[in-house]
Backbone of each chain as nested JSON, in Angstrom:
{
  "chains": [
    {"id": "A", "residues": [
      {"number": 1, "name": "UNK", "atoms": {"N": [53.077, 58.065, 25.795], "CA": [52.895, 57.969, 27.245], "C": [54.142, 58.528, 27.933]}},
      {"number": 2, "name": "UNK", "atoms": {"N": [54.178, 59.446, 28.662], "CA": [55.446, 59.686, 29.547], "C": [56.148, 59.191, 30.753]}},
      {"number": 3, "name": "UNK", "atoms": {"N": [57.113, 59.223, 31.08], "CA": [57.577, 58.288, 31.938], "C": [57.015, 58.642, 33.342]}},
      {"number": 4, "name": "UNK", "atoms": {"N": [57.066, 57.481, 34.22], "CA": [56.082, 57.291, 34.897], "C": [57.313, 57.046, 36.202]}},
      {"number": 5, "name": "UNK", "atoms": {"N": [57.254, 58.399, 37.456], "CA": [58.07, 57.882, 38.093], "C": [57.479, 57.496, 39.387]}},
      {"number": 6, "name": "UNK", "atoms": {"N": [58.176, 56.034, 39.456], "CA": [58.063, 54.967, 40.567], "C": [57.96, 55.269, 42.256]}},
      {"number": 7, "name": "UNK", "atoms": {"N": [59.225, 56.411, 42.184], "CA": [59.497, 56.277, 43.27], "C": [58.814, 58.033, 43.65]}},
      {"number": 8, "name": "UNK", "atoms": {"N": [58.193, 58.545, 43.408], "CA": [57.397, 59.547, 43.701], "C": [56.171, 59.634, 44.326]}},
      {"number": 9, "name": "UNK", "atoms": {"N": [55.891, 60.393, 44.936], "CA": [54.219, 60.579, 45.683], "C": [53.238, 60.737, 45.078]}},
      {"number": 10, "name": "UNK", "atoms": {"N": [52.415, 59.396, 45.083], "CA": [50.883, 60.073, 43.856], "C": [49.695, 60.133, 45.002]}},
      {"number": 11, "name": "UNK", "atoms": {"N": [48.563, 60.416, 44.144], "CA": [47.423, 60.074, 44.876], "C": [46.563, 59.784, 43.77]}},
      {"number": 12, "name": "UNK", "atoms": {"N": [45.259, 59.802, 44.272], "CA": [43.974, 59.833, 43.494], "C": [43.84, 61.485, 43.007]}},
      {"number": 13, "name": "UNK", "atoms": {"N": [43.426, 61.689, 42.055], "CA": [42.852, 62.726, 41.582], "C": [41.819, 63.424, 42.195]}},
      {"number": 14, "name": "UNK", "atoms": {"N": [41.642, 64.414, 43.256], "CA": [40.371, 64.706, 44.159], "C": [39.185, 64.569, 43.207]}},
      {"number": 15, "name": "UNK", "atoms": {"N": [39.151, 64.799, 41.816], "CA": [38.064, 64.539, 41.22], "C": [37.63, 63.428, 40.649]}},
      {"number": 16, "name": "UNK", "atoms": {"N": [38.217, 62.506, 41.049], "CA": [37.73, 60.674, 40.81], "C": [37.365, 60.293, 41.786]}},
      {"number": 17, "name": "UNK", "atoms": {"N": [36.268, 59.325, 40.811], "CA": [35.571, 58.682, 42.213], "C": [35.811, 57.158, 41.295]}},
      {"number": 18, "name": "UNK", "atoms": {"N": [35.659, 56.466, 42.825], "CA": [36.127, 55.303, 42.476], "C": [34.885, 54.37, 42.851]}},
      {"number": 19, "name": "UNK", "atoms": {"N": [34.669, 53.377, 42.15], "CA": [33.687, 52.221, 42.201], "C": [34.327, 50.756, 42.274]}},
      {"number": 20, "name": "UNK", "atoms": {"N": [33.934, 50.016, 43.403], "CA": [35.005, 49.101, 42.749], "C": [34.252, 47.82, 42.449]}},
      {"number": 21, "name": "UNK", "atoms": {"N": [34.652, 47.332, 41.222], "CA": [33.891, 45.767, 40.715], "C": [34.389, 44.985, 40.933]}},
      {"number": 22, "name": "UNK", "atoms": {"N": [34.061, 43.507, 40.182], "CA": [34.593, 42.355, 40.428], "C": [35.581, 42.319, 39.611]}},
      {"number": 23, "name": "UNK", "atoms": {"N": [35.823, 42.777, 38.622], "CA": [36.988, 42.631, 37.614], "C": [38.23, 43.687, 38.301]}},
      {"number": 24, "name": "UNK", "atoms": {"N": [37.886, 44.476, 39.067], "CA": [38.714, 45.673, 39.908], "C": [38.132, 46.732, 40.368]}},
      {"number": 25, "name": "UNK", "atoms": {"N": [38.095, 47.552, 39.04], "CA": [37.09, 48.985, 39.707], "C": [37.171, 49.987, 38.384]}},
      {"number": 26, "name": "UNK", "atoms": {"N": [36.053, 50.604, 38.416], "CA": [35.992, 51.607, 37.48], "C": [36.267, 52.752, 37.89]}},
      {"number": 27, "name": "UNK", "atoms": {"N": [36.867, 53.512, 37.375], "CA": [37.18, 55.338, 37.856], "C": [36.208, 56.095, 37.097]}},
      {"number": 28, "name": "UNK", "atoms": {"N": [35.991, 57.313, 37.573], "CA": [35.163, 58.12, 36.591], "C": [35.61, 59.839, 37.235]}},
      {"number": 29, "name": "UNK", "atoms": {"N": [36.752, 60.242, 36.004], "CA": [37.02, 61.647, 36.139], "C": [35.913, 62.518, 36.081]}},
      {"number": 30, "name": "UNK", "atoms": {"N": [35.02, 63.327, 37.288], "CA": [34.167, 64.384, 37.116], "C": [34.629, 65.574, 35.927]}},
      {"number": 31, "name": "UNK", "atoms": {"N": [35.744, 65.892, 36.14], "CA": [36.492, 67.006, 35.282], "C": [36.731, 66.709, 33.911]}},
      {"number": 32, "name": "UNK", "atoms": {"N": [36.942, 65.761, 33.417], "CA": [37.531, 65.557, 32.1], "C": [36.136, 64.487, 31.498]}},
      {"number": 33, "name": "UNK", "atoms": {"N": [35.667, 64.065, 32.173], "CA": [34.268, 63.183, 31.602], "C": [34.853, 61.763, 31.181]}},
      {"number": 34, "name": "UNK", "atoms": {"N": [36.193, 61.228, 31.694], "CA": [36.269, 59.884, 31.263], "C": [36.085, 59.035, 32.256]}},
      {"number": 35, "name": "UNK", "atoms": {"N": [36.209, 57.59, 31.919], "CA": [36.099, 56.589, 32.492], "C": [37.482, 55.616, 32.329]}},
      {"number": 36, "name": "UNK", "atoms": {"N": [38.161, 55.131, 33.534], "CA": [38.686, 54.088, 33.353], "C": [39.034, 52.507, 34.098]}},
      {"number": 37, "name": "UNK", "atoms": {"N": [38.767, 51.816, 33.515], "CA": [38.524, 50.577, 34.366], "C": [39.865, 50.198, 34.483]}},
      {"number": 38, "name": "UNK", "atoms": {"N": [39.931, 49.668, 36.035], "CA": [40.903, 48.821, 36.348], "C": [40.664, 47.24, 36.301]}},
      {"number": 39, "name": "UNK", "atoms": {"N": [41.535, 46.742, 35.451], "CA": [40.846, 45.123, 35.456], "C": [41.835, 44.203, 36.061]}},
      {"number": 40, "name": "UNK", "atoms": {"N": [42.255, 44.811, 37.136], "CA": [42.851, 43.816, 38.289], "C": [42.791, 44.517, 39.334]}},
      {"number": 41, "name": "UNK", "atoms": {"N": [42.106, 43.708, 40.376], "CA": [42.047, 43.907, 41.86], "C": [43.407, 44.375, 42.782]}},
      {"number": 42, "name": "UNK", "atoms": {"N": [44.398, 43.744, 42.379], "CA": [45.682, 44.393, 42.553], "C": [46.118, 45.81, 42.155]}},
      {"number": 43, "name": "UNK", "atoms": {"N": [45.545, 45.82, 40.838], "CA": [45.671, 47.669, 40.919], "C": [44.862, 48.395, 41.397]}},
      {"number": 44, "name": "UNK", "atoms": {"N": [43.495, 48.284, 42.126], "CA": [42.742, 49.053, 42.363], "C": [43.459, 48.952, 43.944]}},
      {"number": 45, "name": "UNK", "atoms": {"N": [44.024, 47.957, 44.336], "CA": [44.574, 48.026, 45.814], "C": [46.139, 49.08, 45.744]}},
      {"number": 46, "name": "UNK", "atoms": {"N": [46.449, 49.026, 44.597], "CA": [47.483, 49.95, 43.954], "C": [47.452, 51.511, 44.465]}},
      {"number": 47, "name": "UNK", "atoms": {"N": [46.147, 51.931, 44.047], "CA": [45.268, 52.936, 43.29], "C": [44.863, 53.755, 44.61]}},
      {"number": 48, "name": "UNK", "atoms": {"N": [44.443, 52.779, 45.425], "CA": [43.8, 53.111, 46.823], "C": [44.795, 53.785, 48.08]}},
      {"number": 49, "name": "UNK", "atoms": {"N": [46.175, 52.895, 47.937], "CA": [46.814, 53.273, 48.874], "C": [47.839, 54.308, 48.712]}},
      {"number": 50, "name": "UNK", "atoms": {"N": [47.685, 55.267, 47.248], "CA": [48.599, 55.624, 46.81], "C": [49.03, 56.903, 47.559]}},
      {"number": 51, "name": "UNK", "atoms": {"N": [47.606, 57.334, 47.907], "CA": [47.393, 58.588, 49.149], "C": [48.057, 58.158, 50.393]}},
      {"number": 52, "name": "UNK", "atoms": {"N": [48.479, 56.874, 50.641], "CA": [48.745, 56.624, 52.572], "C": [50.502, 55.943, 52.309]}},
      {"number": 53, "name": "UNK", "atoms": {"N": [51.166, 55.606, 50.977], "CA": [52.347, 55.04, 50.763], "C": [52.884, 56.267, 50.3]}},
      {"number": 54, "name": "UNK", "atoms": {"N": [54.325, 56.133, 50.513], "CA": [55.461, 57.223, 50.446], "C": [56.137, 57.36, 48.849]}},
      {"number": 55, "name": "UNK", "atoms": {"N": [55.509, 56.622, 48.627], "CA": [55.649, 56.235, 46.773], "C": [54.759, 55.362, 46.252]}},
      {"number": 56, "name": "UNK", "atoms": {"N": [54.94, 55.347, 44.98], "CA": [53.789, 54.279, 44.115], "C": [54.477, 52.819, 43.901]}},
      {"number": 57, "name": "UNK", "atoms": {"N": [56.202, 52.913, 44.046], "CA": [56.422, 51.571, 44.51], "C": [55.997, 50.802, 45.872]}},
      {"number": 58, "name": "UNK", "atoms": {"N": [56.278, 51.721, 46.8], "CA": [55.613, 51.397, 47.987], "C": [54.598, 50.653, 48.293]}},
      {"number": 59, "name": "UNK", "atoms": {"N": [53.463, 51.515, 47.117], "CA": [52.416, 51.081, 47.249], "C": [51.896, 49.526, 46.475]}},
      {"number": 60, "name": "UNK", "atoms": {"N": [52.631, 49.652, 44.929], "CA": [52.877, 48.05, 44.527], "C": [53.245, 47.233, 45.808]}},
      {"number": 61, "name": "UNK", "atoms": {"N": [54.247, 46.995, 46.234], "CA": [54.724, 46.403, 47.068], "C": [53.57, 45.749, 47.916]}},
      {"number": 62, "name": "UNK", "atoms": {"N": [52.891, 46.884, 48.505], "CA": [51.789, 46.4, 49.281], "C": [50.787, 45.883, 48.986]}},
      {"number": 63, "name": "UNK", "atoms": {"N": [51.002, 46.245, 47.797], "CA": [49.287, 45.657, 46.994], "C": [50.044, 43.718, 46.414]}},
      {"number": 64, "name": "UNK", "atoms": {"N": [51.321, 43.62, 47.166], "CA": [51.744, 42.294, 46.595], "C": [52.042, 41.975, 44.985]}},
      {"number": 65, "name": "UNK", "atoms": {"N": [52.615, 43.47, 44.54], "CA": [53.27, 43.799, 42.993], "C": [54.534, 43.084, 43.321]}},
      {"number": 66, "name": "UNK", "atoms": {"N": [54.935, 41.916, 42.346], "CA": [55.715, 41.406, 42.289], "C": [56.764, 42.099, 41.246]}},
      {"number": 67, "name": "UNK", "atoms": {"N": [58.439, 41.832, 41.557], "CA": [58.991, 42.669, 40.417], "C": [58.862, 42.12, 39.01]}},
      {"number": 68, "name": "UNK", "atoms": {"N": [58.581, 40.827, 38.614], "CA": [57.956, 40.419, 37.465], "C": [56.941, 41.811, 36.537]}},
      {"number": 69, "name": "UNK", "atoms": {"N": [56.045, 41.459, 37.816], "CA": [54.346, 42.536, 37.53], "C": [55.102, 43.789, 37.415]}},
      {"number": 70, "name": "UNK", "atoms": {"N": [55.934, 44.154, 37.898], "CA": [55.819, 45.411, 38.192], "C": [56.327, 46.929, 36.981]}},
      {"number": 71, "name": "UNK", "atoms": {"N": [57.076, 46.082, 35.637], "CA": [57.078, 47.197, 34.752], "C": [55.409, 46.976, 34.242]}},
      {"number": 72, "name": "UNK", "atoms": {"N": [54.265, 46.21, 34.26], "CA": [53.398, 45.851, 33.839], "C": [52.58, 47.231, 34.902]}},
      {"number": 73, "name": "UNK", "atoms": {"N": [53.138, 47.109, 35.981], "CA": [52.111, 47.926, 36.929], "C": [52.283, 49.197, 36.434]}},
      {"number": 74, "name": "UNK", "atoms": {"N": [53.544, 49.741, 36.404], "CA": [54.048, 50.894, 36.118], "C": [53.83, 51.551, 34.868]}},
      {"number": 75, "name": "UNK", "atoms": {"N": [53.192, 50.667, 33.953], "CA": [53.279, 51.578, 32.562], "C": [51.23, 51.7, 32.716]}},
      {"number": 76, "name": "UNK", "atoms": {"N": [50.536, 50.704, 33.488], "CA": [49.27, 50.962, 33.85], "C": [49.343, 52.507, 34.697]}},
      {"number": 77, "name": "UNK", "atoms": {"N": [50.01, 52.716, 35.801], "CA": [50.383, 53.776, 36.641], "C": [50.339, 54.979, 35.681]}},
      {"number": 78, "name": "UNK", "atoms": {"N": [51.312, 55.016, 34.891], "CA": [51.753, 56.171, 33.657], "C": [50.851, 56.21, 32.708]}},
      {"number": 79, "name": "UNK", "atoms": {"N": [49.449, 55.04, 32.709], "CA": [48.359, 55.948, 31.805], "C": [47.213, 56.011, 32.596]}},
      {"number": 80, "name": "UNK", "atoms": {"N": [47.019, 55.899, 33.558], "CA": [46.674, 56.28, 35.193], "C": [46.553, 57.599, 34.874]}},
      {"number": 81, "name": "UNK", "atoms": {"N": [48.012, 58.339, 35.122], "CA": [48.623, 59.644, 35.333], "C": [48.302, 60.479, 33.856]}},
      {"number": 82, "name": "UNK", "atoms": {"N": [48.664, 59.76, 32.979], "CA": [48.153, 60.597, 31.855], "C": [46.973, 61.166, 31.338]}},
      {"number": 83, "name": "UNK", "atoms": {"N": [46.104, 59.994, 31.779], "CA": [44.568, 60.217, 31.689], "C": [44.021, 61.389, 33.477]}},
      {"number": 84, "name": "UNK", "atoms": {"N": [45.183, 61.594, 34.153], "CA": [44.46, 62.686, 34.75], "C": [43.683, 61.913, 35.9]}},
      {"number": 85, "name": "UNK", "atoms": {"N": [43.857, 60.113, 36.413], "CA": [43.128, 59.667, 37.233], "C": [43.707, 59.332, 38.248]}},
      {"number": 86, "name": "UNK", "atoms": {"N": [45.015, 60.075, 38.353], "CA": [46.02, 59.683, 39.255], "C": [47.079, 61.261, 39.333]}},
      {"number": 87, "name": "UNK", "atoms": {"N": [47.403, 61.815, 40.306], "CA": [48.471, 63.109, 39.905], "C": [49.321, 62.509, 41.07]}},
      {"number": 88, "name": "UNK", "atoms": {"N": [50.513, 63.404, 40.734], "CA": [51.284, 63.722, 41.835], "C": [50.85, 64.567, 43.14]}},
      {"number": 89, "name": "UNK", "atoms": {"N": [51.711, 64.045, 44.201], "CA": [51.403, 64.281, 45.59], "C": [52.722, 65.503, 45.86]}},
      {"number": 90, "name": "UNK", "atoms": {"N": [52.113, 66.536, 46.895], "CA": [52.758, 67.327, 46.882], "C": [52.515, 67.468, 48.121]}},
      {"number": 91, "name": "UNK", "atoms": {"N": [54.048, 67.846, 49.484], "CA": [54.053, 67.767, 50.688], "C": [53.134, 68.863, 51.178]}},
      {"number": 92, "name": "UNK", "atoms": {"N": [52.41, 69.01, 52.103], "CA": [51.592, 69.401, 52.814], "C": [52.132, 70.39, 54.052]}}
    ]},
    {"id": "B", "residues": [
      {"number": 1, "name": "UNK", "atoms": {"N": [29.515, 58.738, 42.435], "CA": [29.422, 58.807, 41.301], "C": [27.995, 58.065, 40.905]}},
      {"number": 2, "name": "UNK", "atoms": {"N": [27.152, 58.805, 39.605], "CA": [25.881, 57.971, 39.019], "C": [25.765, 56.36, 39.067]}},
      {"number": 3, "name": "UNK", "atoms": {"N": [25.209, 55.743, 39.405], "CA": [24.857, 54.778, 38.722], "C": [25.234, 54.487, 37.392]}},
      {"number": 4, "name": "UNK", "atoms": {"N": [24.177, 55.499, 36.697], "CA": [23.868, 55.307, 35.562], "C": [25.106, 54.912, 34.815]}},
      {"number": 5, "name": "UNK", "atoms": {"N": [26.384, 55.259, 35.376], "CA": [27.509, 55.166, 34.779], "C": [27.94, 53.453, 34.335]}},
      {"number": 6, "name": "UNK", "atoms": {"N": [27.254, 53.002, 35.438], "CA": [27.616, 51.451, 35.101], "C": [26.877, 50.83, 33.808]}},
      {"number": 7, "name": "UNK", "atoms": {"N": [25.889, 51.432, 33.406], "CA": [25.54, 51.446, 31.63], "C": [26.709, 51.265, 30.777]}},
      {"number": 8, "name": "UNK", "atoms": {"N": [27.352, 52.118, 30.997], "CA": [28.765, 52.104, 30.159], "C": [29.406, 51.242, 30.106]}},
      {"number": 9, "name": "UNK", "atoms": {"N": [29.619, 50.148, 31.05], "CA": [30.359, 48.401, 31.169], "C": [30.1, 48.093, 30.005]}},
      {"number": 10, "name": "UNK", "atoms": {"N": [29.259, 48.254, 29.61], "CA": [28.823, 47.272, 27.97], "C": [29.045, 48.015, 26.63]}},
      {"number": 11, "name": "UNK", "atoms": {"N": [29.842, 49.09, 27.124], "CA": [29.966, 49.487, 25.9], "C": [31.362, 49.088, 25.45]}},
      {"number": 12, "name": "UNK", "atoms": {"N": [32.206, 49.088, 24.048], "CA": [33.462, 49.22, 23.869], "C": [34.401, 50.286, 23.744]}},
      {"number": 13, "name": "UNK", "atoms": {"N": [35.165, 49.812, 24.37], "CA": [36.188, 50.89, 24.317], "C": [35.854, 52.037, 22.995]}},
      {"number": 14, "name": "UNK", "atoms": {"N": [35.838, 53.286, 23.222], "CA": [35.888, 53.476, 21.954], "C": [37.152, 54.725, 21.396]}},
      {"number": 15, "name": "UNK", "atoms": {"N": [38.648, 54.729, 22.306], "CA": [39.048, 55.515, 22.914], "C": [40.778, 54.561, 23.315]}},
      {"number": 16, "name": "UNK", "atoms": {"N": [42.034, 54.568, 22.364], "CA": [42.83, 53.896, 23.474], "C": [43.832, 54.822, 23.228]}},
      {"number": 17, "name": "UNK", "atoms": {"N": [44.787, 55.317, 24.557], "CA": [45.549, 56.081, 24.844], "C": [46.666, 55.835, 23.917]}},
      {"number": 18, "name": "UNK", "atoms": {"N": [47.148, 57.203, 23.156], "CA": [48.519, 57.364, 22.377], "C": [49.976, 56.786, 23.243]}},
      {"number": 19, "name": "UNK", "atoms": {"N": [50.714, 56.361, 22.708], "CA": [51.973, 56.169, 23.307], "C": [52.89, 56.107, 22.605]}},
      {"number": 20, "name": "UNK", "atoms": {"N": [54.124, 56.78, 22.945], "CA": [55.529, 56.353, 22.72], "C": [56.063, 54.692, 23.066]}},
      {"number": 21, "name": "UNK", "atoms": {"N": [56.092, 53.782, 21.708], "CA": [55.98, 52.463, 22.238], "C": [57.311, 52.136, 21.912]}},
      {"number": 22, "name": "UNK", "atoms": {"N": [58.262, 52.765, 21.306], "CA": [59.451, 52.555, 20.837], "C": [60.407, 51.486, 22.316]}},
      {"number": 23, "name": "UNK", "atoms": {"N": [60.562, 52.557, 23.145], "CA": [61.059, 51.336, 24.14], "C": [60.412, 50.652, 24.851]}},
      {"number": 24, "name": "UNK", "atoms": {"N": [59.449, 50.197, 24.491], "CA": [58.628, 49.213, 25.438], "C": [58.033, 48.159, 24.958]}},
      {"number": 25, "name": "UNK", "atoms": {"N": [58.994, 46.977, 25.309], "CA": [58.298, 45.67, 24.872], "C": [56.979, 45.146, 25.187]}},
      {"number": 26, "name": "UNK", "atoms": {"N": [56.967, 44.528, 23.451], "CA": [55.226, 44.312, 23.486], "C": [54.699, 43.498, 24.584]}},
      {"number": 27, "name": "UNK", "atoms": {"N": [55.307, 42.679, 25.155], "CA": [54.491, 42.353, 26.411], "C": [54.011, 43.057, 27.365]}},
      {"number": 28, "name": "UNK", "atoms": {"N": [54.805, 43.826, 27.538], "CA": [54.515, 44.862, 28.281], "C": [53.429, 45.844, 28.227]}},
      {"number": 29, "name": "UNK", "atoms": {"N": [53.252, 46.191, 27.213], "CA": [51.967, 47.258, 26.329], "C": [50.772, 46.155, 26.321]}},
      {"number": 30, "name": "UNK", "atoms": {"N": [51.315, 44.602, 26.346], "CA": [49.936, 43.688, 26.242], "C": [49.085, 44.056, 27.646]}},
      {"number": 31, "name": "UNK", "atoms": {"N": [50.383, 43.613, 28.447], "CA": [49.824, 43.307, 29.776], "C": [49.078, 44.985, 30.483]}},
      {"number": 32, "name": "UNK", "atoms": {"N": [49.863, 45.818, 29.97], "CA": [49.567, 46.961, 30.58], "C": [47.672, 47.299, 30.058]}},
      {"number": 33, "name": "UNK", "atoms": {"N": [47.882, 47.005, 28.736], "CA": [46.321, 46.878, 28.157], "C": [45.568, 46.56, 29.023]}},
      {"number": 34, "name": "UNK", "atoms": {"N": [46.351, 45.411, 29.525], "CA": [45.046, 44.235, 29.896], "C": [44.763, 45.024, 31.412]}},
      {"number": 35, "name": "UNK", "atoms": {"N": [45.054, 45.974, 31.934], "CA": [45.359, 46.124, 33.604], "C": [44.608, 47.627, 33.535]}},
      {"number": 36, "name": "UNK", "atoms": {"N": [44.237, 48.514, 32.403], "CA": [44.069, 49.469, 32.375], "C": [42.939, 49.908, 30.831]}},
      {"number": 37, "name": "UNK", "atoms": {"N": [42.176, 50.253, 31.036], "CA": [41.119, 50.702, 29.446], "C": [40.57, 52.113, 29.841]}},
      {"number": 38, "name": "UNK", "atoms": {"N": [40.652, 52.689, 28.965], "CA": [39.961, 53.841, 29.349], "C": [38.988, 54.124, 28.262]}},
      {"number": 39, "name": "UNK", "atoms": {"N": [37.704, 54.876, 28.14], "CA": [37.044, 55.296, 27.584], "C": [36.505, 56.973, 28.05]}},
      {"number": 40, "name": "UNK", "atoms": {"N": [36.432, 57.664, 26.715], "CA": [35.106, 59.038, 26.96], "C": [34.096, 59.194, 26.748]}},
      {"number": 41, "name": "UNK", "atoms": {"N": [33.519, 59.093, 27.538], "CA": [31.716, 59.639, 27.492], "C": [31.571, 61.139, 27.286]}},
      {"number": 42, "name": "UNK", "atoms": {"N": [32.44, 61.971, 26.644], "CA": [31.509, 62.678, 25.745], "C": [30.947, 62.527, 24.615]}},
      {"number": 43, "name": "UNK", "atoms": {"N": [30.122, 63.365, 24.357], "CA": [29.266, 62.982, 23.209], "C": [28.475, 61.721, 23.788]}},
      {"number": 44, "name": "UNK", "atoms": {"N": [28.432, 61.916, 24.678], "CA": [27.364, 60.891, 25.482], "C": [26.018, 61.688, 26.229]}},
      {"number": 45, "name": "UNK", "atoms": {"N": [26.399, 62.724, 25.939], "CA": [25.055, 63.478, 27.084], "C": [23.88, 62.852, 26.342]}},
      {"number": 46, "name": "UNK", "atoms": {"N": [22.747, 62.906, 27.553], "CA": [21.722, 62.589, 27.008], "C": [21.38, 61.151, 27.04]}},
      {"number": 47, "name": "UNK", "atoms": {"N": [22.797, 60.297, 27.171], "CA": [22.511, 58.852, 27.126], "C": [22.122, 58.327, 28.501]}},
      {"number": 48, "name": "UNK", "atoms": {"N": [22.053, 59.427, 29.648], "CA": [22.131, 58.67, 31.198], "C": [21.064, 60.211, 31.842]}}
    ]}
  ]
}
């Protein structure tokens, strides 16, 4: 898994779509044909705001990521990103 | 996204991401498990 940086701009992947359940939410990459479930509601609130926060700590923060949670969030984030269901944000 | 996709809830994982686990304590890799699963539906055509 590669390192996963915190304090950088992500978003959603324009080609995920997101569903969200009771356990959190399922993703489903159009492009690559996978699926991945989020099984906490906190990360899918993670996940969501990652497009409107100035970073992905930011966005923990808001989603009420405690610093306990938060190498827990971050290594979820970094296979997020690896699996292609999450990229980096690039200024506009 | 399909519906049909929610078929797939019941299936198992069949699919868990490689990692460099050397610096990362096992709690950490537990909890991260537990917060994140991924699976591929290829070799699925045909099933939806």
């Amino acid at each position: 898994m590669t390192d996963f940086d915190l304090d950088a701009a992500w978003q959603l992947h324009p080609q995920v779509s997101v569903r969200p359940e009771r356990f959190g939410a399922l993703l489903y990459h159009f492009g690559t044909r996978r699926l991945s479930f989020l099984k906490s509601p906190a990360l899918l609130t993670v996940v969501q705001s990652l497009e409107s926060e100035p970073s992905a700590r930011s966005a923990c923060a808001r989603a009420g990521i405690g610093a306990p949670d938060l190498p827990a969030y971050t290594r979820a984030l970094a296979r997020l990103a690896d699996s292609q269901m999450i990229c980096g944000r690039t200024a506009a | 996204m399909p519906d049909s996709t929610t078929d797939l809830l019941e299936r198992p994982a069949d699919e868990v991401a490689d990692g460099d686990v050397a610096d990362v304590q096992p709690d950490e890799l537990v909890a991260a498990d537990l917060l994140v699963e991924e699976i591929s539906i290829d070799g699925m055509c045909g099933v939806y």
